[in-house]
C-alpha positions as CSV (number, residue, x, y, z in Angstrom):
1,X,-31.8,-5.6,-110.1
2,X,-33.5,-3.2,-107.7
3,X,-36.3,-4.6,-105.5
4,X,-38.3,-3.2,-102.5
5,X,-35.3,-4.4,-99.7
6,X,-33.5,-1.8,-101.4
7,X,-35.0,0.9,-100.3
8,X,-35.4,3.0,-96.6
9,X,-38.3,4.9,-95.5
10,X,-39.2,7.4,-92.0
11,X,-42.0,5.3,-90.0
12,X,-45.0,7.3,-89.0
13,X,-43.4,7.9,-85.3
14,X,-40.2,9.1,-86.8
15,X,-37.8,6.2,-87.0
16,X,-35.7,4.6,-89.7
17,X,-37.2,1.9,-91.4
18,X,-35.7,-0.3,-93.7
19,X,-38.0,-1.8,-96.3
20,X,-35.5,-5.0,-96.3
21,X,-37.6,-6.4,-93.2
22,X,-40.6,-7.2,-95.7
23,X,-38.2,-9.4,-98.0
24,X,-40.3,-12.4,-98.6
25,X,-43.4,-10.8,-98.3
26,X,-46.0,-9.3,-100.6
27,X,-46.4,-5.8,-100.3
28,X,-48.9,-3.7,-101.0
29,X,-47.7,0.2,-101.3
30,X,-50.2,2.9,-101.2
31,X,-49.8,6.3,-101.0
32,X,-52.8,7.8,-98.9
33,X,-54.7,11.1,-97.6
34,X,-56.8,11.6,-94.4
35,X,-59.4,14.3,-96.3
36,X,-59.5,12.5,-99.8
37,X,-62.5,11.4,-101.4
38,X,-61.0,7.9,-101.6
39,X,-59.8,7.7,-97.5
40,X,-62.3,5.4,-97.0
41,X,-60.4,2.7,-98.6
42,X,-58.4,2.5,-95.4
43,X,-61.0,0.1,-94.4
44,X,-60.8,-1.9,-97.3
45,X,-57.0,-1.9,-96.9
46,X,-57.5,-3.1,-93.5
47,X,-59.5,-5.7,-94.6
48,X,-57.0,-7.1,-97.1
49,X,-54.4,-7.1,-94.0
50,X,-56.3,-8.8,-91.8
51,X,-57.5,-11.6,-94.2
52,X,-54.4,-12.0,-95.5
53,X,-51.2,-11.0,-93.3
54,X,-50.9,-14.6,-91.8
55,X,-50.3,-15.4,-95.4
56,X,-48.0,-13.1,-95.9
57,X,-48.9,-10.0,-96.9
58,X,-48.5,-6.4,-95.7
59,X,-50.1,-3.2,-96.5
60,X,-47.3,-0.1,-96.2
61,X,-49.2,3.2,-96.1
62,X,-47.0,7.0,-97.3
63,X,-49.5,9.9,-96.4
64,X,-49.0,12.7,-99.2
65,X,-49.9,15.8,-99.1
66,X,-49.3,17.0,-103.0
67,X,-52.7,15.8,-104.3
68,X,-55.2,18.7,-103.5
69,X,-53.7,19.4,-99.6
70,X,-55.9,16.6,-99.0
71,X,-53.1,15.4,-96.0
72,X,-52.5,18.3,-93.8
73,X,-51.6,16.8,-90.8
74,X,-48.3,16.1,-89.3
75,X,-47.7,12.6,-88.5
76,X,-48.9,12.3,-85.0
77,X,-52.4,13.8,-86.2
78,X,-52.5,11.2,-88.8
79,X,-51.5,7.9,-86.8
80,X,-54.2,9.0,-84.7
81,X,-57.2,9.3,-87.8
82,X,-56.3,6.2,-89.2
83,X,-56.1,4.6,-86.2
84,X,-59.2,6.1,-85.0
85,X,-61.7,6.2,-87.7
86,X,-60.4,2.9,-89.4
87,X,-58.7,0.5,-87.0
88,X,-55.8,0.8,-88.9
89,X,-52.4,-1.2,-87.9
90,X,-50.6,-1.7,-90.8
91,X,-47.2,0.6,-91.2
92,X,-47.8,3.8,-92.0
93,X,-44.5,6.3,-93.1
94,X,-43.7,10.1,-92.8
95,X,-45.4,12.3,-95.3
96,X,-43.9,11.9,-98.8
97,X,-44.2,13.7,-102.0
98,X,-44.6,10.5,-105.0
99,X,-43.9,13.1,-108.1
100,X,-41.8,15.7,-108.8
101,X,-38.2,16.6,-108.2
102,X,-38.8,16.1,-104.3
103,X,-40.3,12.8,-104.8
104,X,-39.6,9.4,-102.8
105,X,-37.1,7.1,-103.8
106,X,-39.2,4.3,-103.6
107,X,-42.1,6.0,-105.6
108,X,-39.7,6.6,-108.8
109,X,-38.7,3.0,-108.4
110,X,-43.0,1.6,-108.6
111,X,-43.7,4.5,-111.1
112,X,-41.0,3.2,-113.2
113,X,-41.6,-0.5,-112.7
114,X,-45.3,-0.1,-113.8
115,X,-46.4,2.9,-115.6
116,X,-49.8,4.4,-115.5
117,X,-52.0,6.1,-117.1
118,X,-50.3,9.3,-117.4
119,X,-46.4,7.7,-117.8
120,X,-44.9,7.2,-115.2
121,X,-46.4,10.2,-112.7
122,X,-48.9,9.1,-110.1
123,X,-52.0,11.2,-110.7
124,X,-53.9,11.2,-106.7
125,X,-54.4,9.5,-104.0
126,X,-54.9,6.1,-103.1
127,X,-52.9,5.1,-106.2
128,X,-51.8,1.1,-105.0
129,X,-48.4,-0.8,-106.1
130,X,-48.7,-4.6,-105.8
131,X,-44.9,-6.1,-104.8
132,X,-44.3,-9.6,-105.4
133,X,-42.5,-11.8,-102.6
134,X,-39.3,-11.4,-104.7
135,X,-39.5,-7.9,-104.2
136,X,-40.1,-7.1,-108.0
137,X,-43.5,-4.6,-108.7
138,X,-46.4,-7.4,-110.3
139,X,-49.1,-4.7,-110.9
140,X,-50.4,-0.5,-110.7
141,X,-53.8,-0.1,-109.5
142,X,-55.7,3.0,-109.9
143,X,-57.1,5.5,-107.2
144,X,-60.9,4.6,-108.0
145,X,-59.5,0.4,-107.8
146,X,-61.6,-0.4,-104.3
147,X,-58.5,-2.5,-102.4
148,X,-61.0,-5.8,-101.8
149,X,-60.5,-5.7,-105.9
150,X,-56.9,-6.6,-105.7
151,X,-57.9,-9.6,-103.6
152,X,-57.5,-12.2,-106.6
153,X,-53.9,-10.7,-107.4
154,X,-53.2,-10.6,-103.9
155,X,-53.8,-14.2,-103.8
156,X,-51.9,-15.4,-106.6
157,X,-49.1,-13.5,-105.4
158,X,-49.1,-15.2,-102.5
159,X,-49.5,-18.3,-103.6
160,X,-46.1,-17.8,-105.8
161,X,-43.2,-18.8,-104.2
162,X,-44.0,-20.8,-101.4
């Protein structure tokens, strides 16, 4: 059965990272933009990391640029805005594209564990994946879902398995 530790993604600075390294954990994948309507979730995604990363959780942020050009930047330029403008320091990855023939590896694997919507395709930004500690997809959240809404599934999740 394929879980999140199967997959391998380019960190924000450029280097390999294997998603093994959050086996145990709860995970929160969202693919994100620095000119969307919805970028000021980041703070709200912030917030869920800092109440609850000593519990166990972590945030993973892909930029994606295939939802209105709403991520122009390269990655340097975008490390720096979120840092910047929202404090962020959760892991943020290279630029990916979540639909289409060009799409992430990782992003097939959510959109086919959870379906949304419109199938399988992720429709814009800020769409959020909720990863269970044994790596297995628990719930799709929507772009408009404000992230301090997922905080009674992100505790549940945490509580499982421990």
């Amino acid at each position: 059965m394929t879980t999140l530790s199967d997959f391998s993604a380019v960190a924000i600075d450029g280097t390999d990272a294997d998603l093994s390294q959050y086996a145990g954990k709860v995970v929160l994948v969202v693919n994100t933009a620095s000119q969307c309507g919805f970028t000021g979730q980041y703070k709200g995604l912030q917030q869920l990391c800092d109440t609850y990363a000593e519990r166990g959780l972590v945030v993973l942020g892909f930029p994606c640029d295939q939802f209105g050009g709403q991520e122009p930047g390269d990655e340097a330029e975008i490390s720096d805005f979120c840092e910047r403008n929202f404090g962020v320091t959760f892991p943020l990855f290279a630029k990916v594209e979540v639909n289409g023939s060009g799409q992430h590896p990782l992003f097939g694997w959510l959109k086919d564990s959870k379906g949304g919507m419109l199938g399988s395709k992720i429709k814009w930004n800020f769409t959020k994946f909720l990863v269970g500690r044994d790596g297995q997809v628990i719930e799709r959240y929507a772009p408009t879902t404000e992230p301090e809404k997922l905080a009674d599934d992100i505790e549940k999740a945490l509580g499982a398995g421990q």
